[in-house]
C-alpha positions as CSV (number, residue, x, y, z in Angstrom):
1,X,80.8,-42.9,-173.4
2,X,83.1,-40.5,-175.7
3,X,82.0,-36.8,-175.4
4,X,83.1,-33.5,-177.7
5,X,84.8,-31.0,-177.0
6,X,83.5,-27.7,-178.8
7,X,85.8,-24.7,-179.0
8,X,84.8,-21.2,-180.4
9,X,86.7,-18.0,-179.7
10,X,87.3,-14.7,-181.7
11,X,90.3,-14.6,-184.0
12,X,93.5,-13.5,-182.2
13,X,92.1,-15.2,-179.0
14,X,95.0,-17.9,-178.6
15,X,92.0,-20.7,-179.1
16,X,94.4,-22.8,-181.5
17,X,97.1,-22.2,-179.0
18,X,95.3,-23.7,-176.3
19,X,93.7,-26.6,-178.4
20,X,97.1,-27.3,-179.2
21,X,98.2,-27.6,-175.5
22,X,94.8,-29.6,-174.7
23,X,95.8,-32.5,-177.1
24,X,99.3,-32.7,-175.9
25,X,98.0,-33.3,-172.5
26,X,95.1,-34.7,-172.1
27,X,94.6,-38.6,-173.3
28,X,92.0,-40.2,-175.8
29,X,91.2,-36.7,-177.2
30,X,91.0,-36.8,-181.8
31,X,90.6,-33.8,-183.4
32,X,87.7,-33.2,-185.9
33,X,88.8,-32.1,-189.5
34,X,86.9,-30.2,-191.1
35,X,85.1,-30.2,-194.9
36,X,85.9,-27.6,-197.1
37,X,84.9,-26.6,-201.1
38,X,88.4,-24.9,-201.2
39,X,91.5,-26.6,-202.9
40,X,94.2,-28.1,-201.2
41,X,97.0,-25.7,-200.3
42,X,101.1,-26.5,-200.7
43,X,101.2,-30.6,-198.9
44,X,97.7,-30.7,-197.5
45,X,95.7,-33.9,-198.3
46,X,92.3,-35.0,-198.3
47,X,91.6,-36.4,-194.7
48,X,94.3,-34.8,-193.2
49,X,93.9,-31.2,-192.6
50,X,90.7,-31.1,-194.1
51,X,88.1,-33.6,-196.4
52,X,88.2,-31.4,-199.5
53,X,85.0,-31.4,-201.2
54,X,83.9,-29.9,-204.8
55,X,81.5,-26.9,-204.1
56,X,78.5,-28.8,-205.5
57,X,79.4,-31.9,-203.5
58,X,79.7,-29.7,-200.6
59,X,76.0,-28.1,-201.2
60,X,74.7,-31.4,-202.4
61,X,75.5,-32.9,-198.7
62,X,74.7,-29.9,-197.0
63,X,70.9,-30.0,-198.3
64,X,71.1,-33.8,-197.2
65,X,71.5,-32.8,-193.6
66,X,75.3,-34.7,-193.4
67,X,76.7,-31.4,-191.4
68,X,76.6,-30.6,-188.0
69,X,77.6,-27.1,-188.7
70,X,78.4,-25.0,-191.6
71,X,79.1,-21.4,-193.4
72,X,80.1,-20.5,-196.5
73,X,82.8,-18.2,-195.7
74,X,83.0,-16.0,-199.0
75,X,80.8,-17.2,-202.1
76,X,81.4,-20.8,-203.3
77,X,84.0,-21.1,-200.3
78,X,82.5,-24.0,-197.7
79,X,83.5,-25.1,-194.3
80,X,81.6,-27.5,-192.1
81,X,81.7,-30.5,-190.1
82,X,80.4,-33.3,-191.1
83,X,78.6,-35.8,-188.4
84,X,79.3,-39.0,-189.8
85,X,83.3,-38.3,-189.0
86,X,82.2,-37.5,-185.9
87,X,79.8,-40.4,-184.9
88,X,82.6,-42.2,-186.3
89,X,85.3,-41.5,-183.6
90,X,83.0,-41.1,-180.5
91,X,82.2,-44.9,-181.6
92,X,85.3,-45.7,-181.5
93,X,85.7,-44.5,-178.1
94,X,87.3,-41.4,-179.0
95,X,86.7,-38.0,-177.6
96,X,86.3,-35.7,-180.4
97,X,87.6,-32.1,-180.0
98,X,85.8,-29.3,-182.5
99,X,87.4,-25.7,-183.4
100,X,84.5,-24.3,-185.2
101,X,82.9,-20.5,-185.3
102,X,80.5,-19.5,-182.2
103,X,77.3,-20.3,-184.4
104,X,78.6,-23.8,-185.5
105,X,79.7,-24.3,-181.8
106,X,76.0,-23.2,-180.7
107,X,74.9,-26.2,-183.1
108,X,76.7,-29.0,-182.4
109,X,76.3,-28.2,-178.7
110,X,72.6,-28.6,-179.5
111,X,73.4,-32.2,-181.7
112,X,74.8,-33.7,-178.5
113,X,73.6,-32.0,-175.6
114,X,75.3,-33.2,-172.4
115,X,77.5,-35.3,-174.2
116,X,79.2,-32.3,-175.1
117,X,81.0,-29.4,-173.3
118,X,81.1,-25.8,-175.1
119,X,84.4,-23.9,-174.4
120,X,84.1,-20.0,-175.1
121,X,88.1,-18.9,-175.4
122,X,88.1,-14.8,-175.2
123,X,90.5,-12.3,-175.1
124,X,90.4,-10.0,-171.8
125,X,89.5,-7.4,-173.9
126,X,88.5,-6.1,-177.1
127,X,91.5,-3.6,-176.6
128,X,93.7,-6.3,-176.2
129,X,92.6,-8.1,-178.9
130,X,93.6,-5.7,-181.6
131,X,97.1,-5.3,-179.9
132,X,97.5,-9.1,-180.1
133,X,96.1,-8.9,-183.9
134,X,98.8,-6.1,-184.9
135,X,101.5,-8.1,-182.9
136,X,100.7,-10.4,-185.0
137,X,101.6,-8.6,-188.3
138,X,99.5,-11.3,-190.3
139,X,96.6,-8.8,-191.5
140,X,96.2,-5.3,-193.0
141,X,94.9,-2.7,-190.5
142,X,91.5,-3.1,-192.5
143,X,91.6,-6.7,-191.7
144,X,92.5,-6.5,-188.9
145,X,89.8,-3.7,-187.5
146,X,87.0,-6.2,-189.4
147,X,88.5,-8.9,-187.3
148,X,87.8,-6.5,-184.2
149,X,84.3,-6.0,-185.3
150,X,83.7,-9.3,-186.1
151,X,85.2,-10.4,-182.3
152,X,82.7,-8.0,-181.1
153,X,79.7,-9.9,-182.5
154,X,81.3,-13.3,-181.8
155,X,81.6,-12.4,-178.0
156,X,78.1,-11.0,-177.8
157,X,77.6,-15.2,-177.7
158,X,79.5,-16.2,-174.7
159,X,77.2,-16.6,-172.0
160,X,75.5,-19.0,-174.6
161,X,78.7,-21.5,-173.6
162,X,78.8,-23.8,-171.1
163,X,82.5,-22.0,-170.2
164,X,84.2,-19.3,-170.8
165,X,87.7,-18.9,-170.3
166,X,89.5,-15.7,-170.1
167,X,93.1,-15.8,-172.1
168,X,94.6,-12.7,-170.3
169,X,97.7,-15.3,-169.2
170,X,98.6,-18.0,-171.4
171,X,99.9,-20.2,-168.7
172,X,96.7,-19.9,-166.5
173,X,94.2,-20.1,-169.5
174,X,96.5,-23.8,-170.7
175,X,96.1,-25.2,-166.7
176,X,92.2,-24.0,-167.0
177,X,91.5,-25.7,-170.2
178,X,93.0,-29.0,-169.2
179,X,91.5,-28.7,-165.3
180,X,88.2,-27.8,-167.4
181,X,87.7,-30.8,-170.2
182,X,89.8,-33.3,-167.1
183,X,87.3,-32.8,-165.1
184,X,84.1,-32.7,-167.3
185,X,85.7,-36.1,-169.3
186,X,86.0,-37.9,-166.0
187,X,82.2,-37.2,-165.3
188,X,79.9,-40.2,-166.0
């Protein structure tokens, strides 16, 4: 039976970083896009990076139950995953790994229950996480302190996962992420 893979983490957190060095080595694993209401930016394309959706086809399949998770990020501006793409790979046979926010993870964890793992990725510290989030140089310093706040909240959740794994080392979180979703794939 194919399982999913649910990440959540706090911005600045190296989630995407790890994700990125889950699918590289670990087999059979198919990463969920996402839906959004925004337009596509630069080269993306529907089905690619993300199934872009009108706002009122967004809200029209959200009030028909179609996601497995959702927010509306600023007004009018949609993200959420829909469960038929999902159902779709795992009955394909495909593992089916999910970077969503810690609310959204909370729900599709709920959706699929044990054939599911939750993965909580947070920073050693909140401390740390600003230093990483100036390092950075992405954000404005108002950003970025909103970002802190808003990692604050986020990791109020993590004993709500079925794992947490600390990114203080980048080498040791990659080997713990692969040992973790190895070993809970392999399980019948």
């Amino acid at each position: 039976m194919a399982k999913v893979i649910i990440f959540s983490a706090p911005s600045g957190s190296g989630k995407s970083t790890l994700i990125s060095h889950l699918m590289k080595n670990v087999d059979n694993l198919h990463f969920s896009i996402s839906a959004t209401s925004r337009p596509p930016r630069g080269t993306e394309q529907h089905g690619v990076e993300y199934f872009f959706l009108s706002p009122e086809e967004f809200r029209q399949r959200r009030d028909n139950g179609e996601f497995l998770e959702w927010c509306e990020v600023y007004e009018g501006r949609f993200y959420g995953t829909l469960k038929t793409e999902v159902d779709h790979m795992l009955a394909l046979g495909q593992n089916v790994v999910c970077d969503v926010d810690v609310i959204g993870g909370m729900n599709i964890k709920q959706t699929y229950g044990d054939q599911s793992i939750s993965i909580f990725i947070q920073p050693p510290s909140i401390e740390e996480l600003r230093k990483r989030l100036i390092a950075r140089a992405t954000d404005a310093p108002e950003v970025i302190e909103q970002r802190v706040e808003r990692a604050a909240y986020e990791m109020s959740f993590a004993e709500k996962f079925d794992t947490i794994v600390v990114n203080n080392d980048l080498a040791t979180a990659q080997r713990e992420i692969v040992r973790v979703v190895s070993q809970f794939l392999e399980e019948s």
